[in-house]
C-alpha positions in Angstrom: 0.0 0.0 0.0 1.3 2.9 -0.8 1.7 6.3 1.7 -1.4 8.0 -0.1 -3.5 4.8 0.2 -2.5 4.2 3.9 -3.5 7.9 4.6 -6.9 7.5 3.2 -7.3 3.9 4.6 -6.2 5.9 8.4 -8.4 8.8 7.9 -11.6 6.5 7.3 -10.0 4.4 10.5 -10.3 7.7 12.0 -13.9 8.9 11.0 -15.0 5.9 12.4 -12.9 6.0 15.9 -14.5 9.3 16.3 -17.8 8.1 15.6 -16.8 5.3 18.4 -16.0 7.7 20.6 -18.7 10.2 20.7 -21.8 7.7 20.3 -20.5 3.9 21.6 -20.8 3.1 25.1 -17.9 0.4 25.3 -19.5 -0.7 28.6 -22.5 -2.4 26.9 -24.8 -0.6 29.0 -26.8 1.0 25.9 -28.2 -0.7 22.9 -28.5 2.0 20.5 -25.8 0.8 18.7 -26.0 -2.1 16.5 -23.3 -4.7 17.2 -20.9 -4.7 14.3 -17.5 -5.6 13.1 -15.2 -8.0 14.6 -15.4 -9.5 18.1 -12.3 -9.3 19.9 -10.7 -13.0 20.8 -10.3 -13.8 24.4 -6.6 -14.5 26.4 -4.8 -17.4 24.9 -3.5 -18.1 28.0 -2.7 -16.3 31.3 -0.2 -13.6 30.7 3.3 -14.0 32.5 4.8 -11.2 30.9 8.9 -11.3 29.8 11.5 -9.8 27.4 11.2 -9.9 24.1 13.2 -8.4 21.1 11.2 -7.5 17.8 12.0 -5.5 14.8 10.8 -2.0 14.0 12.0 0.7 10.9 14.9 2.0 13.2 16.2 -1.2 14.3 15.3 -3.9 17.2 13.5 -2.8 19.9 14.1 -5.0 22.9 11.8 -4.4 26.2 14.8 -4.5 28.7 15.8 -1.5 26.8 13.2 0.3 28.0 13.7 -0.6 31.6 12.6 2.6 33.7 9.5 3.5 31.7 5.8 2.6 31.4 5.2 0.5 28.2 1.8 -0.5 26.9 2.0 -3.2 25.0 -0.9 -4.3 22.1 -1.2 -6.7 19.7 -3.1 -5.9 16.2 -2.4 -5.6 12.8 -2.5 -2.3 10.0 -5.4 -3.6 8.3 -7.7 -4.6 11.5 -11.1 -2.6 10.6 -12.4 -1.5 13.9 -10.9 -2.9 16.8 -7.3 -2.3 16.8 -8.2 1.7 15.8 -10.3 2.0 18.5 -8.0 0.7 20.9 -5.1 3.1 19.8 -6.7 6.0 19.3 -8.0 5.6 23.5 -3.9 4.9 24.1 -3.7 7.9 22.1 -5.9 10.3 24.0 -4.3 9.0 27.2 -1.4 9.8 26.4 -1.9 13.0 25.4 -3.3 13.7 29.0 0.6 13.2 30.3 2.6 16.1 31.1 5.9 16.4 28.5 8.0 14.6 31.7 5.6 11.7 32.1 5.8 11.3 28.2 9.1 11.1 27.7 9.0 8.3 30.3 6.2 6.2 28.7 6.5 4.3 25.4 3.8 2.4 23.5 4.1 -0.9 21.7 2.8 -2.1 18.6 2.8 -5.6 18.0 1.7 -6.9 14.5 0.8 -10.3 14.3 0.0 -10.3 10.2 3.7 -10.0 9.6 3.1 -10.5 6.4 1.8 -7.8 4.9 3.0 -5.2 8.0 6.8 -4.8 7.4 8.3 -2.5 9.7 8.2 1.1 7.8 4.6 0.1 7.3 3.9 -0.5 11.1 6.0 3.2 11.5 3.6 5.4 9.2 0.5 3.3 10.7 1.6 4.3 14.1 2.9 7.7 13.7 -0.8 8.7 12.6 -2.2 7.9 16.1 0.8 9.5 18.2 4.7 9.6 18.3 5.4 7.5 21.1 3.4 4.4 19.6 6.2 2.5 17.9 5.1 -0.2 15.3 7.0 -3.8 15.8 6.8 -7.1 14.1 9.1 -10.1 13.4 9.4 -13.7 12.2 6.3 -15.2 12.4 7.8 -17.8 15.1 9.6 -14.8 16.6 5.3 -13.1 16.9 4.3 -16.0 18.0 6.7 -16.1 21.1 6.1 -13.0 22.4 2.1 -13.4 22.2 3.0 -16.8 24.2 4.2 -14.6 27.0 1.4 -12.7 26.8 -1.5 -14.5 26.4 -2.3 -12.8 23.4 -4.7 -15.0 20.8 -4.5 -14.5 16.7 -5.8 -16.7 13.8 -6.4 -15.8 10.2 -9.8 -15.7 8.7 -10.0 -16.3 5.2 -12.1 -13.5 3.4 -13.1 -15.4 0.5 -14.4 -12.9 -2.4 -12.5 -9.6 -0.7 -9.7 -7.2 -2.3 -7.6 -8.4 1.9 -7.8 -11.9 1.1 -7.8 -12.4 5.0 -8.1 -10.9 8.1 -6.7 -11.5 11.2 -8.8 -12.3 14.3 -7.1 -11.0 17.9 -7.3 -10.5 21.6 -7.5 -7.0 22.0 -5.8 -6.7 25.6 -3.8 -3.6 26.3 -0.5 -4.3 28.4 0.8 -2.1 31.2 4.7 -3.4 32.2 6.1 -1.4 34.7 9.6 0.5 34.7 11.0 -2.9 36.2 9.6 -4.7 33.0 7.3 -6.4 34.8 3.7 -7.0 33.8 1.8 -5.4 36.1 -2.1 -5.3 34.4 -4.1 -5.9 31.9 -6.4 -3.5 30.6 -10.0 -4.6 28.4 -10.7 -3.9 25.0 -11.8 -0.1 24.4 -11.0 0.6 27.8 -11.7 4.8 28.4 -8.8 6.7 28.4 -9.0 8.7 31.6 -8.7 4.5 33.1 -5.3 4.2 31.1 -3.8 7.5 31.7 -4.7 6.5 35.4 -2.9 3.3 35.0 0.3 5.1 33.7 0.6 7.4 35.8 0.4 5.3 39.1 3.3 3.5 38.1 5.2 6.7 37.1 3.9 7.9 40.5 5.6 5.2 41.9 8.9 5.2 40.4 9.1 9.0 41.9 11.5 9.3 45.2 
């Protein structure tokens, strides 16, 4: 796909985050909103957490790198419809409610698990559009397929049979928060509100302060 496309594919992503955000009510509680798009898998398994090392446009990115920071981690793929744009763009907005100090010490994580169509300077223009500090990263499908293993995280391909994707991916859609010690230290619910993440962040950066 090329930069154009991907912008036009992001902006509709967009229009329809917005609309998610202004009229869905991710607790369930109201039913004026039909139930559409893709159902988010549960947890594989129960998440343990651990280092990793996975490849983004600048280079590797290994978590023990990152050891004195917040990380939220998320699995997804570029060409998820609905779900993996609604999650990021709530990461987004809580991260926007950090102060430029409690930025610089929080980092976001974007696993791909369709490494086959999301090589890494994909992954970087994909996440750039929702905020700076998401960082796209992907590897070998055995080398995906480890880390999700630490984490719980759940992904099969559906075939699309008839459609210009040929497939898409089906996916947990857990967000999660690793502490400055790299340990895992919650899990956070698809579409969780953004005030609850920003909340989550900032009681571990709370923490880390003498």
């Amino acid at each position: 796909m090329t930069g154009h496309r991907l912008l036009i594919a992001i902006l509709l992503m967009a229009g329809l985050t917005t609309w998610l955000l202004l009229f869905w009510d991710p607790t369930g509680v109201s039913d004026s909103v039909p139930d559409k798009g893709q159902v988010p898998l549960e947890l594989a398994a129960r998440p343990t957490g651990g280092d990793f090392t996975l490849d983004s446009a600048t280079g590797p990115v290994r978590l023990a790198d990152l050891r004195g920071q917040v990380v939220l981690l998320y699995f997804g793929y570029t060409a998820c419809p609905d779900i993996c744009p609604t999650n990021l763009v709530f990461i987004a907005n809580a991260l926007r409610g950090l102060r430029q100090d409690e930025l610089e010490r929080t980092r976001v994580l974007f696993v791909s698990v369709d490494p086959e169509r999301d090589e890494p300077r994909r992954l970087a223009e994909y996440a750039a559009y929702f905020h700076p500090r998401i960082q796209g990263i992907t590897g070998t499908p055995e080398q995906v397929a480890q880390v999700a293993r630490l984490y719980g995280a759940a992904y099969r391909r559906a075939e699309e049979a008839g459609s210009a994707m040929g497939y898409l991916v089906d996916h947990s859609a857990y967000t999660y928060v690793i502490d400055p010690s790299g340990g895992l230290s919650r899990t956070l619910d698809h579409a969780t509100p953004p005030l609850e993440i920003l909340a989550a962040i900032r009681s571990l950066l709370d923490a880390e302060q003498p």
